[in-house]
C-alpha positions as CSV (number, residue, x, y, z in Angstrom):
1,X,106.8,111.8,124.6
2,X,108.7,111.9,121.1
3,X,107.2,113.7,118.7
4,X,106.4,112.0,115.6
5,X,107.8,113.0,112.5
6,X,105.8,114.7,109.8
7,X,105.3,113.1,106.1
8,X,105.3,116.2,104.6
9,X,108.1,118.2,106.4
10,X,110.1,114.8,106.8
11,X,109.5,112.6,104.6
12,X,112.3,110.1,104.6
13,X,112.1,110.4,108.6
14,X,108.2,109.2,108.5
15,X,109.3,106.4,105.9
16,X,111.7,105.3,108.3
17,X,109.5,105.5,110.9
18,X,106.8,103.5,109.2
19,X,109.2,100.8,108.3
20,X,110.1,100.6,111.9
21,X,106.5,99.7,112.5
22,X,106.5,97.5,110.4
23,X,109.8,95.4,111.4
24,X,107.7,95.5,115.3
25,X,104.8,93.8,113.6
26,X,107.1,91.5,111.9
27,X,108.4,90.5,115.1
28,X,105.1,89.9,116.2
29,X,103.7,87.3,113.4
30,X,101.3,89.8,112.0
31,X,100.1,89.3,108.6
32,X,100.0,92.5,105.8
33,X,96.2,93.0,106.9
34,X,97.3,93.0,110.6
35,X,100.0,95.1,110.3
36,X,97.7,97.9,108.4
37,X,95.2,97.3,110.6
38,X,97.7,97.9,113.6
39,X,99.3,100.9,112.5
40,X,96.1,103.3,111.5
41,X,94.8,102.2,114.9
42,X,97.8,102.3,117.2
43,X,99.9,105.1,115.4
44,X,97.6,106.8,113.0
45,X,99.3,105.5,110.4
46,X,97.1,106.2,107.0
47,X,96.8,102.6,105.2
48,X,98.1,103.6,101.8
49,X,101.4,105.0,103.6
50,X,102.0,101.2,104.9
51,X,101.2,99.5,102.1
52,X,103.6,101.9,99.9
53,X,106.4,101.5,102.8
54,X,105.6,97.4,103.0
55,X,105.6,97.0,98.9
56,X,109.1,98.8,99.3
57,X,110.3,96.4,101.6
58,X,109.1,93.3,99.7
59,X,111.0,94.3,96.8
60,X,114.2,94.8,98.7
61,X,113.6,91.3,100.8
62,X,111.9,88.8,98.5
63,X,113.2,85.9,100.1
64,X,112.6,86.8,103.1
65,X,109.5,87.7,102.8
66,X,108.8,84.3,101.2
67,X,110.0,82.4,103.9
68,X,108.0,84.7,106.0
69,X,104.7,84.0,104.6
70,X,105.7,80.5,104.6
71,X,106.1,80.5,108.3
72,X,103.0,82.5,109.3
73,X,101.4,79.9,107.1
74,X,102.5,77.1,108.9
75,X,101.7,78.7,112.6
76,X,98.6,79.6,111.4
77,X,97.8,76.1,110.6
78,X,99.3,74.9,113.8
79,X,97.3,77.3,116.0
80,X,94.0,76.1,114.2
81,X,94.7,72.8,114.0
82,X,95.6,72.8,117.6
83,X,92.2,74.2,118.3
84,X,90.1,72.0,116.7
85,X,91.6,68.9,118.4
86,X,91.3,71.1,122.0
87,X,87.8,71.2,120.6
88,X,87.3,67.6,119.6
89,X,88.9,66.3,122.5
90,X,87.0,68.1,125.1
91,X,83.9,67.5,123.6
92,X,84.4,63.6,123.5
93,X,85.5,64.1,127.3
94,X,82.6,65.9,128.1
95,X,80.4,62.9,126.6
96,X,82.2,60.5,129.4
């Protein structure tokens, strides 16, 4: 198992690191929260370290973070609104 790098002997590495994370969450439609959330669970990431290392990568990629909150938007919507017609229609089905 690799070992992980430390923030205070390696800074720039653990930065990296985190931002790595943080790309893998990305890739998986997680949200700020989730991604926080995620990484002090999973990789004992402390929360202020991923909201520092996220912040940093906002700035960089404004647009696409834009389109990416767009997008999550939208599948959120999608998801919930595909739900509550599963919902709707198999309650009305259930009536018959």
């Amino acid at each position: 198992m690799p070992q992980v790098p430390c923030l205070h002997c390696h800074p720039h590495t653990y930065i990296r690191m985190v931002q790595h994370l943080i790309e893998r969450c990305l890739l998986f439609h997680m949200t700020r929260d989730d991604c926080i959330t995620a990484l002090a669970k999973h990789a004992r990431i402390h929360p202020l370290v991923t909201i520092t290392v996220w912040e940093g990568l906002l700035k960089e990629n404004m647009g696409f973070f834009q389109a990416y909150h767009q997008a999550i938007s939208l599948r959120r919507h999608l998801i919930f609104s595909n739900g509550s017609h599963e919902r709707v229609f198999n309650s009305r089905r259930r009536k018959l």
